[in-house]
Chimera marker file (.cmm) of the C-alpha trace (Angstrom):
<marker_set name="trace">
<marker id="1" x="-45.965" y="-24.491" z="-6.450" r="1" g="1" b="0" radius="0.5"/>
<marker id="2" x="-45.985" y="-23.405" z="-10.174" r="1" g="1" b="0" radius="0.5"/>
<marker id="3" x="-45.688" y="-19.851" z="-9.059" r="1" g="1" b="0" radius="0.5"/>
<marker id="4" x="-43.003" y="-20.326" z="-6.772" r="1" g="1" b="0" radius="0.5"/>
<marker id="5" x="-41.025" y="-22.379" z="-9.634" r="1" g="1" b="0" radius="0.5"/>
<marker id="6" x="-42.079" y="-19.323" z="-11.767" r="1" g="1" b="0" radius="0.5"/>
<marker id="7" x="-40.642" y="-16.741" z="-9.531" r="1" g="1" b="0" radius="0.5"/>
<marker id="8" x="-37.469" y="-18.531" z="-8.541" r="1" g="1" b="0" radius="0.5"/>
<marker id="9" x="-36.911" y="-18.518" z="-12.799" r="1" g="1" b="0" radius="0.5"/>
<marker id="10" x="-37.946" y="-14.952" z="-13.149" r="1" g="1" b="0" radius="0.5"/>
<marker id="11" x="-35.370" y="-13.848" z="-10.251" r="1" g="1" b="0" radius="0.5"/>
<marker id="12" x="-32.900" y="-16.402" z="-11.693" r="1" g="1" b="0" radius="0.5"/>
<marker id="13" x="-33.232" y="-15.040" z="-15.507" r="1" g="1" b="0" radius="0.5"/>
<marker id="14" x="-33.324" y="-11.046" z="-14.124" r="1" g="1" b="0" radius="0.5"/>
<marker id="15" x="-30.531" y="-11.993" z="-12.521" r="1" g="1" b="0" radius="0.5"/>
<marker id="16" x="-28.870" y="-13.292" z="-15.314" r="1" g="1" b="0" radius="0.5"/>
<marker id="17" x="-29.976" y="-10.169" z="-17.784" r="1" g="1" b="0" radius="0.5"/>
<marker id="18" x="-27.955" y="-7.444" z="-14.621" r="1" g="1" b="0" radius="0.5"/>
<marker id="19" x="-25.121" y="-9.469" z="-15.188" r="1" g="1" b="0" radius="0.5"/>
<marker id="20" x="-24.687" y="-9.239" z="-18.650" r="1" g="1" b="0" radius="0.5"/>
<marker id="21" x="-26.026" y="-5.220" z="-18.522" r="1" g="1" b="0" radius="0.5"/>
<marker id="22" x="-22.944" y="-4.352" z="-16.116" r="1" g="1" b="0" radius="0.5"/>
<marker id="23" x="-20.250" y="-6.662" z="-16.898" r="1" g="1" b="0" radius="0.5"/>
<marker id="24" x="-17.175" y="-5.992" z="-19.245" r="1" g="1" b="0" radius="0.5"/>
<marker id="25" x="-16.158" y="-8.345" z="-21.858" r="1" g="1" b="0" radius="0.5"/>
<marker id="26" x="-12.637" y="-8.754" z="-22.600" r="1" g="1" b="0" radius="0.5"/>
<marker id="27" x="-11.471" y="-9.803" z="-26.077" r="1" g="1" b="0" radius="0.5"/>
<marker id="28" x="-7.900" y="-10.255" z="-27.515" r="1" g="1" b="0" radius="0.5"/>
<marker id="29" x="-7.889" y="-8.408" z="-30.801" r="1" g="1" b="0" radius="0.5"/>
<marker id="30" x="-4.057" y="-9.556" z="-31.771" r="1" g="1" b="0" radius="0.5"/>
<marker id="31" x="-5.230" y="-10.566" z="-35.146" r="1" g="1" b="0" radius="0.5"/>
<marker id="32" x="-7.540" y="-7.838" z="-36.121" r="1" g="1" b="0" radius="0.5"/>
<marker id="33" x="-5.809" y="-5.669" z="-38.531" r="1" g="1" b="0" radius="0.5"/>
<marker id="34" x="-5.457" y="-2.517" z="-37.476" r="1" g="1" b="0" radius="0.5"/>
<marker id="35" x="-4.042" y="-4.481" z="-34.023" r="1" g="1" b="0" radius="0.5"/>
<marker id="36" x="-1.959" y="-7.244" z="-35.950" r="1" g="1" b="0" radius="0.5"/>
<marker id="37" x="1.499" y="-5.306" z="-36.388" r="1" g="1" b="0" radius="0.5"/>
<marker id="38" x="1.131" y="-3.623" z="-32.600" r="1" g="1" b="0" radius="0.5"/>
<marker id="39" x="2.136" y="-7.390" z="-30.911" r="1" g="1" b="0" radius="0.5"/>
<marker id="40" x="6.249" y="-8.206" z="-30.832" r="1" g="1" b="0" radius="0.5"/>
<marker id="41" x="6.957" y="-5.158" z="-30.948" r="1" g="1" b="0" radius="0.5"/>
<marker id="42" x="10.021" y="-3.390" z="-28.650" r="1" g="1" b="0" radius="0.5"/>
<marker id="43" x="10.204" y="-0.123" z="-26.887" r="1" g="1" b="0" radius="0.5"/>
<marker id="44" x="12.873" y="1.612" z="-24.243" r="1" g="1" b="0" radius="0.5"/>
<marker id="45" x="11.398" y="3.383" z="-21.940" r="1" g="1" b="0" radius="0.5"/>
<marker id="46" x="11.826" y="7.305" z="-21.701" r="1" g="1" b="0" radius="0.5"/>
<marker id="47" x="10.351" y="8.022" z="-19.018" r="1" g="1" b="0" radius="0.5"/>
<marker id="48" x="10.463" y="7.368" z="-15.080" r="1" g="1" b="0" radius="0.5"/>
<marker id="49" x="7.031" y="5.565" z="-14.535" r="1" g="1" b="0" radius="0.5"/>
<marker id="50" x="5.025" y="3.983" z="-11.566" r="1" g="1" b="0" radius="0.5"/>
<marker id="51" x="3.565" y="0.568" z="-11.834" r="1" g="1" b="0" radius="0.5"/>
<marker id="52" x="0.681" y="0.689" z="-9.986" r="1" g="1" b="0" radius="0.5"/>
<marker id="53" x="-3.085" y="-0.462" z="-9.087" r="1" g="1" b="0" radius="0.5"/>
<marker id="54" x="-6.095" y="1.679" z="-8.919" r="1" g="1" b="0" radius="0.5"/>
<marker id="55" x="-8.040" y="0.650" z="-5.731" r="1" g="1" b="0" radius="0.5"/>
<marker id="56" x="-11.485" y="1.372" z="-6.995" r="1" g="1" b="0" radius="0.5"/>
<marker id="57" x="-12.520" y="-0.063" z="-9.216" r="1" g="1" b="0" radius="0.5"/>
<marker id="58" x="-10.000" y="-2.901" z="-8.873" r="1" g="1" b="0" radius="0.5"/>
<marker id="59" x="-7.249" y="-3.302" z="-12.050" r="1" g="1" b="0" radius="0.5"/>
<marker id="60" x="-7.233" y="-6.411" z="-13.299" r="1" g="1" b="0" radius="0.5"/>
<marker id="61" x="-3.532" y="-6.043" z="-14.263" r="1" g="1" b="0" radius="0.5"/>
<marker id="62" x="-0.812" y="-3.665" z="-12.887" r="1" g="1" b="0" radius="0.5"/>
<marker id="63" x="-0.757" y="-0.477" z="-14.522" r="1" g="1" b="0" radius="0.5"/>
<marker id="64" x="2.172" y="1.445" z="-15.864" r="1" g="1" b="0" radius="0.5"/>
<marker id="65" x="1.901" y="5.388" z="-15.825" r="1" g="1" b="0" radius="0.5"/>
<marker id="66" x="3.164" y="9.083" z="-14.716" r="1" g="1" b="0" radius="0.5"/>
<marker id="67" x="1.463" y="12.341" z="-13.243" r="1" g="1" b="0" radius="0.5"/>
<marker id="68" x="0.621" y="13.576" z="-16.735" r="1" g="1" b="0" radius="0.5"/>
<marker id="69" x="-1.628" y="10.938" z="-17.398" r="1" g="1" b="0" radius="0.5"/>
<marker id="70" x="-2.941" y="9.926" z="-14.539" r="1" g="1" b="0" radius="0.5"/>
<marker id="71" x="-3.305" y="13.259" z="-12.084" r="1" g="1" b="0" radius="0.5"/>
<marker id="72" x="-3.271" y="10.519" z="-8.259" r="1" g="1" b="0" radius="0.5"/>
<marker id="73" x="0.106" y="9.435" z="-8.587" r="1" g="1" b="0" radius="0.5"/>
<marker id="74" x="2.882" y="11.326" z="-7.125" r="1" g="1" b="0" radius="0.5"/>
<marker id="75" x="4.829" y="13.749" z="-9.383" r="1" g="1" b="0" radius="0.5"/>
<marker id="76" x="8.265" y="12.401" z="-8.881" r="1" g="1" b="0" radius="0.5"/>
<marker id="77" x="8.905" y="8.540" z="-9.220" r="1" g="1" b="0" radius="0.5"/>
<marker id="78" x="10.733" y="7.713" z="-6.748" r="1" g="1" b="0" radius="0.5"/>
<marker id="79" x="11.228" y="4.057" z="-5.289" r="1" g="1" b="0" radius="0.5"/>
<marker id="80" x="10.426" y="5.719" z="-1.970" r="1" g="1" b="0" radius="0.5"/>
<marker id="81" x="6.881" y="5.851" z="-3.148" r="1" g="1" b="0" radius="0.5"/>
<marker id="82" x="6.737" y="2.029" z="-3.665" r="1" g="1" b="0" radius="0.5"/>
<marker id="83" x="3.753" y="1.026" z="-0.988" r="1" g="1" b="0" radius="0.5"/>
<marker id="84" x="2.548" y="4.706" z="-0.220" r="1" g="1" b="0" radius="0.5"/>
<marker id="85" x="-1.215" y="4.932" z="0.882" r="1" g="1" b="0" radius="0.5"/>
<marker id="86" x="-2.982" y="6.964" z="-1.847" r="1" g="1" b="0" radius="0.5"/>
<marker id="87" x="-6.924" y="7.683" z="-1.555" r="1" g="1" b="0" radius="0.5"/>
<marker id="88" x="-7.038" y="5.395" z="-4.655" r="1" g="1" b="0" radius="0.5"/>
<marker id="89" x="-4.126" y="4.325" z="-6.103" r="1" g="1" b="0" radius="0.5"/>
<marker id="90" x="-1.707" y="1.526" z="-4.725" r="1" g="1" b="0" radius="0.5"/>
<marker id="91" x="1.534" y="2.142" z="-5.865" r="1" g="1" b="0" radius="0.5"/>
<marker id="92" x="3.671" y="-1.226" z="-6.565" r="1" g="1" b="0" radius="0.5"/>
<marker id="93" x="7.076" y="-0.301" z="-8.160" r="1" g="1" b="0" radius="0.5"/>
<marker id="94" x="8.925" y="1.768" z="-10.245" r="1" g="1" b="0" radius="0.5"/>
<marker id="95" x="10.168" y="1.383" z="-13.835" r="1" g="1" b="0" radius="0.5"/>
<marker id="96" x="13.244" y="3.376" z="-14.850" r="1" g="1" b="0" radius="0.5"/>
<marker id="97" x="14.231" y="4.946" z="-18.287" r="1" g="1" b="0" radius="0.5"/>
<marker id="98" x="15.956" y="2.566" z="-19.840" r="1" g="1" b="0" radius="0.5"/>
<marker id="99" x="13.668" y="-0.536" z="-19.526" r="1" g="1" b="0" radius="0.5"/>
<marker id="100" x="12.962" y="-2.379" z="-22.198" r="1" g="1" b="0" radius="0.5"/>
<marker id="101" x="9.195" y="-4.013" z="-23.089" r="1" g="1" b="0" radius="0.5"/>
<marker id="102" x="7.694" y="-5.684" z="-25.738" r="1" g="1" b="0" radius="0.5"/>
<marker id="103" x="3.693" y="-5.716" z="-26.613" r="1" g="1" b="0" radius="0.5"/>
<marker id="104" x="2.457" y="-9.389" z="-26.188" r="1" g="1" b="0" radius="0.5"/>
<marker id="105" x="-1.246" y="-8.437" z="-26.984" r="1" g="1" b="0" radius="0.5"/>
<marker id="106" x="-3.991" y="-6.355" z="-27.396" r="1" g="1" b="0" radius="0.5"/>
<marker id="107" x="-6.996" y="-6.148" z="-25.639" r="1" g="1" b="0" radius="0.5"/>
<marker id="108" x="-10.426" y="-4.822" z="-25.894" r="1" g="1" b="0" radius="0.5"/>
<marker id="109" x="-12.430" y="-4.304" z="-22.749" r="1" g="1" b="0" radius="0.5"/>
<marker id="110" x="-16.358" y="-3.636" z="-23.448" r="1" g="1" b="0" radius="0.5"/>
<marker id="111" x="-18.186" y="-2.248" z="-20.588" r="1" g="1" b="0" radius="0.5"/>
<marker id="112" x="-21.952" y="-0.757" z="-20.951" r="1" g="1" b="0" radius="0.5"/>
<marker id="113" x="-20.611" y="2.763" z="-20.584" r="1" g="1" b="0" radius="0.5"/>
<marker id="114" x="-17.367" y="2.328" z="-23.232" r="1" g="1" b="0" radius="0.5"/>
<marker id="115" x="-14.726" y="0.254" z="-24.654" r="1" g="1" b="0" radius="0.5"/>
<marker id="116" x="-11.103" y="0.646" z="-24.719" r="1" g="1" b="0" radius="0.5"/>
<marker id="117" x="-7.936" y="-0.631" z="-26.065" r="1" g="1" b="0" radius="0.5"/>
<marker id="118" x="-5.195" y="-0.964" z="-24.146" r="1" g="1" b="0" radius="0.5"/>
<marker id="119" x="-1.382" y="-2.943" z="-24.879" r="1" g="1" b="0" radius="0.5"/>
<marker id="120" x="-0.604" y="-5.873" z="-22.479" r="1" g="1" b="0" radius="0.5"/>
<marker id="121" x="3.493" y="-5.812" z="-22.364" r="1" g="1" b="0" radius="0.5"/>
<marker id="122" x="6.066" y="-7.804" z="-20.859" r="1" g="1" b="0" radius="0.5"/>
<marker id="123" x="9.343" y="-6.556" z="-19.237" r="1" g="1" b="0" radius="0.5"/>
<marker id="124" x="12.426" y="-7.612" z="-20.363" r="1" g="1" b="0" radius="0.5"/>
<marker id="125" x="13.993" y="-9.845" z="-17.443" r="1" g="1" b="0" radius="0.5"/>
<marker id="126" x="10.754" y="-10.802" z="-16.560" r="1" g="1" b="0" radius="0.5"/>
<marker id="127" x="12.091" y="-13.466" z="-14.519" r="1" g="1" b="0" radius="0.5"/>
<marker id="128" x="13.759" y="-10.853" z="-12.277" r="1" g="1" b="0" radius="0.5"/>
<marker id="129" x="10.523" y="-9.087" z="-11.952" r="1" g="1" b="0" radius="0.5"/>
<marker id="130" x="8.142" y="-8.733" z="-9.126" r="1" g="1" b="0" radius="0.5"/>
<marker id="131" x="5.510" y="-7.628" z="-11.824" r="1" g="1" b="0" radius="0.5"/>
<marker id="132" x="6.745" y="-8.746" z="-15.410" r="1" g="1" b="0" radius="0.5"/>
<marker id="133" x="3.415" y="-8.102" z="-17.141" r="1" g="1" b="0" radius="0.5"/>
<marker id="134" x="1.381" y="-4.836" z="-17.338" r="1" g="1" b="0" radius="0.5"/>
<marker id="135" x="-1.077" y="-2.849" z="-18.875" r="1" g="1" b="0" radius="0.5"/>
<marker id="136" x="-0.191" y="-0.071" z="-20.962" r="1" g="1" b="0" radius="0.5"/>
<marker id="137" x="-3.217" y="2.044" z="-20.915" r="1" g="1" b="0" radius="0.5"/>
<marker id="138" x="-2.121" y="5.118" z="-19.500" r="1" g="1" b="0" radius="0.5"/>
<marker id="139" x="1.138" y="5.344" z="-21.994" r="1" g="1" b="0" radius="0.5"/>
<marker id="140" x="-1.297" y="5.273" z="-24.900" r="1" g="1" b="0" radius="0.5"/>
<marker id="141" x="-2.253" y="7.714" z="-27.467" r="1" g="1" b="0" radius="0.5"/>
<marker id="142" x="-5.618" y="6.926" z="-27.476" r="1" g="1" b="0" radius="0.5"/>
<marker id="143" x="-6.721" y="9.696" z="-30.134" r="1" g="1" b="0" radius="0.5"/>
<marker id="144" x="-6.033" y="7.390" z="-33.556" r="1" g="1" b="0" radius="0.5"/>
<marker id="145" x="-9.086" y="4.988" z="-31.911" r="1" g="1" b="0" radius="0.5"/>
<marker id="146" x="-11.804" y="7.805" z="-32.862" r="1" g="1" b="0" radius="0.5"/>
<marker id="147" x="-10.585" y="6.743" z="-36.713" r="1" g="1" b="0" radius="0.5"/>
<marker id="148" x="-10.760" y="3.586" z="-35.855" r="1" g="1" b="0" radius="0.5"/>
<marker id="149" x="-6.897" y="2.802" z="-36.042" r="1" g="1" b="0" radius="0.5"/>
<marker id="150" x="-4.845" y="1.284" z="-32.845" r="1" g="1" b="0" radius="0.5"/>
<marker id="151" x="-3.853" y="3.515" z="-30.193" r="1" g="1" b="0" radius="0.5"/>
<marker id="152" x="0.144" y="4.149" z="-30.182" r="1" g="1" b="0" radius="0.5"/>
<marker id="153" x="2.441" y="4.116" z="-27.417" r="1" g="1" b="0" radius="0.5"/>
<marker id="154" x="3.433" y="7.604" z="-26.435" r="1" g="1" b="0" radius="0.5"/>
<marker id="155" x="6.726" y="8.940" z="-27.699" r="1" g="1" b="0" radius="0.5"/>
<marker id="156" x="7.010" y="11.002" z="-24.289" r="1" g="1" b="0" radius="0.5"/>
<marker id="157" x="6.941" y="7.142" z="-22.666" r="1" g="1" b="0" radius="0.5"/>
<marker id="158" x="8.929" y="4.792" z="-24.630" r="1" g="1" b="0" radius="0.5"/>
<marker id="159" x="10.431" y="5.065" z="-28.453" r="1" g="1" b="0" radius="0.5"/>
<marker id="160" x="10.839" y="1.694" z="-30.278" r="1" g="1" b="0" radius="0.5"/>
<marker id="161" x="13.809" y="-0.435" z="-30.270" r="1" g="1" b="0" radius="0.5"/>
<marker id="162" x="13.672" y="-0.851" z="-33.578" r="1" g="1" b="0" radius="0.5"/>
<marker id="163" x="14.736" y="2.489" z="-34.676" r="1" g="1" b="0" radius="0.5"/>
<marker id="164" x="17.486" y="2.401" z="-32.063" r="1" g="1" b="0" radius="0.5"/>
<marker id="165" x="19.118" y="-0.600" z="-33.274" r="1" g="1" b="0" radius="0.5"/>
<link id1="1" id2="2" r="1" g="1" b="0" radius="0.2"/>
<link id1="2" id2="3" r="1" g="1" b="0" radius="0.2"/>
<link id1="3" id2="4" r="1" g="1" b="0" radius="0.2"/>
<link id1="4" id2="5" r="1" g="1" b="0" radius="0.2"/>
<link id1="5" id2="6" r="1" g="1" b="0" radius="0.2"/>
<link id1="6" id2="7" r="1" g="1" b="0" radius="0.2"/>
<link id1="7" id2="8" r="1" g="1" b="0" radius="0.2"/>
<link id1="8" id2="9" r="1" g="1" b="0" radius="0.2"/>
<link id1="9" id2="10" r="1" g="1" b="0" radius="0.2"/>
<link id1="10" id2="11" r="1" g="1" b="0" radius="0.2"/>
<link id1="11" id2="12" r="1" g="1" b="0" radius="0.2"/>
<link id1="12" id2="13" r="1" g="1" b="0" radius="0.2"/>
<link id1="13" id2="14" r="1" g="1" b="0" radius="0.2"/>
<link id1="14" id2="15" r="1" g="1" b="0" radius="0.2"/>
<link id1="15" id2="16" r="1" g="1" b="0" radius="0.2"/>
<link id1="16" id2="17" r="1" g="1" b="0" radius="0.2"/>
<link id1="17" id2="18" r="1" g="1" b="0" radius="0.2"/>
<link id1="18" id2="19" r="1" g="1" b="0" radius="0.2"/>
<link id1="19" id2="20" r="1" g="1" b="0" radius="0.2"/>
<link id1="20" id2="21" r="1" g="1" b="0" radius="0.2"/>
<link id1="21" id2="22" r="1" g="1" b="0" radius="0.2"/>
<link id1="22" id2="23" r="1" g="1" b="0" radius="0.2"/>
<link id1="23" id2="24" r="1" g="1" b="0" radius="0.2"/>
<link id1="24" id2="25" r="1" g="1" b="0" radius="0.2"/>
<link id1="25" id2="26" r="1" g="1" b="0" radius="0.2"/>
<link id1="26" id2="27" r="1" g="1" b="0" radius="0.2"/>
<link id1="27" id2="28" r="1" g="1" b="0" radius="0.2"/>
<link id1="28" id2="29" r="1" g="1" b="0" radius="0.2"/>
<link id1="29" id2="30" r="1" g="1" b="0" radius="0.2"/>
<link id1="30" id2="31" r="1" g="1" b="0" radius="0.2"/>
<link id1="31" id2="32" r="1" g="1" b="0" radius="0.2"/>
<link id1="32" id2="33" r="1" g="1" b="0" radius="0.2"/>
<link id1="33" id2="34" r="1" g="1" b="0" radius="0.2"/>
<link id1="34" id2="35" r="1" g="1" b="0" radius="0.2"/>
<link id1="35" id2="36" r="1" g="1" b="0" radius="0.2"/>
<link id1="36" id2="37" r="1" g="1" b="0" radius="0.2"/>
<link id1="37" id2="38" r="1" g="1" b="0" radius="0.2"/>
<link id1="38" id2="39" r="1" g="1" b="0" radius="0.2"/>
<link id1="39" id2="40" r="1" g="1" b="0" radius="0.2"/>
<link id1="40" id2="41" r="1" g="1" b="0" radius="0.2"/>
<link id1="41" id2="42" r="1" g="1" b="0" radius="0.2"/>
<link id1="42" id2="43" r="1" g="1" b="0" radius="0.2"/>
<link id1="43" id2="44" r="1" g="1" b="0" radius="0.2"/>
<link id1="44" id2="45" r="1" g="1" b="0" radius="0.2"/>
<link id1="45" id2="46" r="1" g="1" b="0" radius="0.2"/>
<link id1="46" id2="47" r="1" g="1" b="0" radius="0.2"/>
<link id1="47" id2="48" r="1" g="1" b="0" radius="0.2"/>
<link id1="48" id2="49" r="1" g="1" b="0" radius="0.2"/>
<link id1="49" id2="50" r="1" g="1" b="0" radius="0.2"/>
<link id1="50" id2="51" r="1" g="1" b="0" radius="0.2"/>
<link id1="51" id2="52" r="1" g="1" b="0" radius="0.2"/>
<link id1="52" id2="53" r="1" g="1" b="0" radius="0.2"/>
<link id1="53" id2="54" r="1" g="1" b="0" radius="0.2"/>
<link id1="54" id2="55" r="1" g="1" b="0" radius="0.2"/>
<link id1="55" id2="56" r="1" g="1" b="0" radius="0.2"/>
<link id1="56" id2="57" r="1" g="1" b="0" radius="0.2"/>
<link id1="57" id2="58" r="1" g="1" b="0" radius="0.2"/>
<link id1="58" id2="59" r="1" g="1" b="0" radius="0.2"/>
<link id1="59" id2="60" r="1" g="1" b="0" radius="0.2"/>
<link id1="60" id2="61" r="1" g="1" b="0" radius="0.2"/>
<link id1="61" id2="62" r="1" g="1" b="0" radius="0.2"/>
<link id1="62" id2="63" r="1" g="1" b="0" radius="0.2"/>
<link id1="63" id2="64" r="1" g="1" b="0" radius="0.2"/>
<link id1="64" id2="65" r="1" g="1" b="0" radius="0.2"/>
<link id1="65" id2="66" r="1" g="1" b="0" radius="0.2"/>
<link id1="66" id2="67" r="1" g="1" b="0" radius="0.2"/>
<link id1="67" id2="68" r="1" g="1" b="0" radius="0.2"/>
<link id1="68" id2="69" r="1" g="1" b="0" radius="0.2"/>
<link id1="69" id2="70" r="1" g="1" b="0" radius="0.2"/>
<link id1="70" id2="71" r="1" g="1" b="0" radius="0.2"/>
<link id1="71" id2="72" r="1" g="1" b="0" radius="0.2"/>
<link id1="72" id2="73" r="1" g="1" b="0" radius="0.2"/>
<link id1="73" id2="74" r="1" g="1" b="0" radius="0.2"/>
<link id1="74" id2="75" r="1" g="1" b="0" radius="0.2"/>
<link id1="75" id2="76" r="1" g="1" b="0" radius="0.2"/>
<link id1="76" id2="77" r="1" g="1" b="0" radius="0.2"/>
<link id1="77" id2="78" r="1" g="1" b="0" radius="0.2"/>
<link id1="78" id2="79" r="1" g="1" b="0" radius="0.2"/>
<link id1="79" id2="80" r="1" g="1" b="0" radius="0.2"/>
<link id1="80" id2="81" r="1" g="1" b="0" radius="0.2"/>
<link id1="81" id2="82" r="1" g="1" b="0" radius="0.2"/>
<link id1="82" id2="83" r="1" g="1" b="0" radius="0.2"/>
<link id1="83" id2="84" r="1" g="1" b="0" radius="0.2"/>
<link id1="84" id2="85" r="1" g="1" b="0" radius="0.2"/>
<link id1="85" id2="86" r="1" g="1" b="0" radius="0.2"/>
<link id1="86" id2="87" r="1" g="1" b="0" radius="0.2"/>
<link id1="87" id2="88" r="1" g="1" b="0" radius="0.2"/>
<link id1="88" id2="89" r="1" g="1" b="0" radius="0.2"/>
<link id1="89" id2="90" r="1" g="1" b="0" radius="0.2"/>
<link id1="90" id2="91" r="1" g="1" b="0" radius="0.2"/>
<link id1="91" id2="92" r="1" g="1" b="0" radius="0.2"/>
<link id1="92" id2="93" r="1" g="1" b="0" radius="0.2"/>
<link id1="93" id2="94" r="1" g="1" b="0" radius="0.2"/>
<link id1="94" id2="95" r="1" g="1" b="0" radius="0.2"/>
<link id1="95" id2="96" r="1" g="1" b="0" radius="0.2"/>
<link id1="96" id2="97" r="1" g="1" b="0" radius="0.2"/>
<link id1="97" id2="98" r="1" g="1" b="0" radius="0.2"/>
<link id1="98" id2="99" r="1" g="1" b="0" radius="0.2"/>
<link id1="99" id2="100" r="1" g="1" b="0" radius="0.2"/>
<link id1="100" id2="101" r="1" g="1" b="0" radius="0.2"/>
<link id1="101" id2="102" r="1" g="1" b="0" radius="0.2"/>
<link id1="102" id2="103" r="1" g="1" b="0" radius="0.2"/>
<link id1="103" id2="104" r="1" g="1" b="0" radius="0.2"/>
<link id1="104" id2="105" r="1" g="1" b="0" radius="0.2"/>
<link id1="105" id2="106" r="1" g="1" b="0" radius="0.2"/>
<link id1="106" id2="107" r="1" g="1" b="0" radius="0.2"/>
<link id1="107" id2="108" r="1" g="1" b="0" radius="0.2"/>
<link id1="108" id2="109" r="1" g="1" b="0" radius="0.2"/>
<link id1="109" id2="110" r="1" g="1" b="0" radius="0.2"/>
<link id1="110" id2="111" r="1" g="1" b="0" radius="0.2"/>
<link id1="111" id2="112" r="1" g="1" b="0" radius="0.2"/>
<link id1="112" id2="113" r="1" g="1" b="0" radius="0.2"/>
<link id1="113" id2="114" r="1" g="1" b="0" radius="0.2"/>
<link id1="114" id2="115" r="1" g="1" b="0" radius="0.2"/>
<link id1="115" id2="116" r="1" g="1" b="0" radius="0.2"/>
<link id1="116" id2="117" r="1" g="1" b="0" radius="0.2"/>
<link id1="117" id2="118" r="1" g="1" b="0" radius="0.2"/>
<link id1="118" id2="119" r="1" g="1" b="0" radius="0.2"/>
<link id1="119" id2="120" r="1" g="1" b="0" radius="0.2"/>
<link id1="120" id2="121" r="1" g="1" b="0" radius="0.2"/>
<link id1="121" id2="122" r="1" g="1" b="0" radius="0.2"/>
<link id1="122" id2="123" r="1" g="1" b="0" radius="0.2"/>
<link id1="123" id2="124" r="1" g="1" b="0" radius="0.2"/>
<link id1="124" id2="125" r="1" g="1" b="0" radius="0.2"/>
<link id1="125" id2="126" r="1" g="1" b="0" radius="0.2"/>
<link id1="126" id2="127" r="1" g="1" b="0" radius="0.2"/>
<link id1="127" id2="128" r="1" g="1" b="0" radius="0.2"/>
<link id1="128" id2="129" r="1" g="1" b="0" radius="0.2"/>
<link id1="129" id2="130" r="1" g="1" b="0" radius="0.2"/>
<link id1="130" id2="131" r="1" g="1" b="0" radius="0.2"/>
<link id1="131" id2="132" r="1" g="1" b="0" radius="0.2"/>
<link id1="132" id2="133" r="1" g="1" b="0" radius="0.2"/>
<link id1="133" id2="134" r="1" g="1" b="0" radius="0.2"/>
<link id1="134" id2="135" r="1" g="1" b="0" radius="0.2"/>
<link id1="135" id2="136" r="1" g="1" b="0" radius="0.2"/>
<link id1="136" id2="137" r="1" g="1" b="0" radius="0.2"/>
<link id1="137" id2="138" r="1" g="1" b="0" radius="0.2"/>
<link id1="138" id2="139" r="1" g="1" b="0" radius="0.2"/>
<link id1="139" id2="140" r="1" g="1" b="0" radius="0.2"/>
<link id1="140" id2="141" r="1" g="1" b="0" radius="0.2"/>
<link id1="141" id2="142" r="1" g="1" b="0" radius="0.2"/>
<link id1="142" id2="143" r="1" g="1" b="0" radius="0.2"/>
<link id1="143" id2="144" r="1" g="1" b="0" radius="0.2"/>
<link id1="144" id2="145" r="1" g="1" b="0" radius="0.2"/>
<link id1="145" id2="146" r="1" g="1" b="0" radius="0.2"/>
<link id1="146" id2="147" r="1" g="1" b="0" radius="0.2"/>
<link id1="147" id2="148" r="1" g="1" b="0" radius="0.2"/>
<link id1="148" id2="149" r="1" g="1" b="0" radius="0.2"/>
<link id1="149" id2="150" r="1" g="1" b="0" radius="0.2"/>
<link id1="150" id2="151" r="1" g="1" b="0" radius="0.2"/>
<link id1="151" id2="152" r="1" g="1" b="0" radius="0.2"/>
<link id1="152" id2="153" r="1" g="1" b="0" radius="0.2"/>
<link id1="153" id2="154" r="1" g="1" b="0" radius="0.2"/>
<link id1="154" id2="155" r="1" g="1" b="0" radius="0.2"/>
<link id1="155" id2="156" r="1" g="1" b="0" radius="0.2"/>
<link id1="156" id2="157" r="1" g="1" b="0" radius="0.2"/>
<link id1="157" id2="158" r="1" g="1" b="0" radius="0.2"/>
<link id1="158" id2="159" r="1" g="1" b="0" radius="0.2"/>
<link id1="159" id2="160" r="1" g="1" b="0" radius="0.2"/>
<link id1="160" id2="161" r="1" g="1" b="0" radius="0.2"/>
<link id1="161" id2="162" r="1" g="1" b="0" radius="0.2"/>
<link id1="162" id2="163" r="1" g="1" b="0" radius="0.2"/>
<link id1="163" id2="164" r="1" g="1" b="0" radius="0.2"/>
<link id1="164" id2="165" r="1" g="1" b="0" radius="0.2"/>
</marker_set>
């Protein structure tokens, strides 16, 4: 009986070590400071984007994105598009130049392989939206993360409403 009891802990405790090996940890960062003065902030978009769902591995939260950064979608956004079967992409809606967002946090994700930093934002309206809140990886500059700095919202994607105003 003790080596059944044994066993069963082993298995249980193995079990328990593959978990924590393979899983991603998620962490809001909005008070770090090289994240702090990324959150409330407002962009228009500036480009004609997707909002869309990889299929494997599952996205946690929509996804916003074009051709140029991620090669599956479609190259022209058209509303057409909305629901098309893609090998791995679902494709949800489309967001039009124009939109406005704000950041509402920032989020590490920490996988065994790598961790990245993406922007959660909010569309303006988001009452009147289907999917309000999304994740901005695929708009990001990620290059100012090798110097350990916050990654920046593309230019090409959306310019801040702050310097519009």
């Amino acid at each position: 009986m003790k080596w059944a009891l044994a066993t069963v802990v082993l298995v249980f405790v193995g079990f328990l070590v593959y978990i924590r090996l393979t899983s991603t940890k998620t962490q809001y960062v909005n008070g770090l400071s090289a994240y702090s003065a990324q959150t409330d902030r407002e962009y228009i978009l500036e480009h004609e984007c997707y909002i869309f769902k990889f299929k494997s591995p599952n996205s946690d939260w929509p996804l916003i994105g074009a051709k140029d950064t991620v090669p599956d979608l479609p190259a022209e956004v058209r509303e057409s598009n909305v629901g098309m079967d893609l090998p791995n992409i679902r494709i949800l809606d489309v967001l039009h130049v124009g939109d406005h967002f704000r950041v509402v946090s920032v989020r590490r994700d920490a996988a065994p392989q790598k961790t990245t930093i993406t922007f959660e934002i909010l569309l303006q309206n988001e009452s009147a939206r289907k999917y309000p809140r999304l994740d901005a990886f695929w708009i990001l500059d990620h290059a100012p993360e090798k110097a350990g700095n916050a990654p920046k919202i593309m230019t090409s994607y959306a310019v801040s409403a702050e310097k519009n105003r």
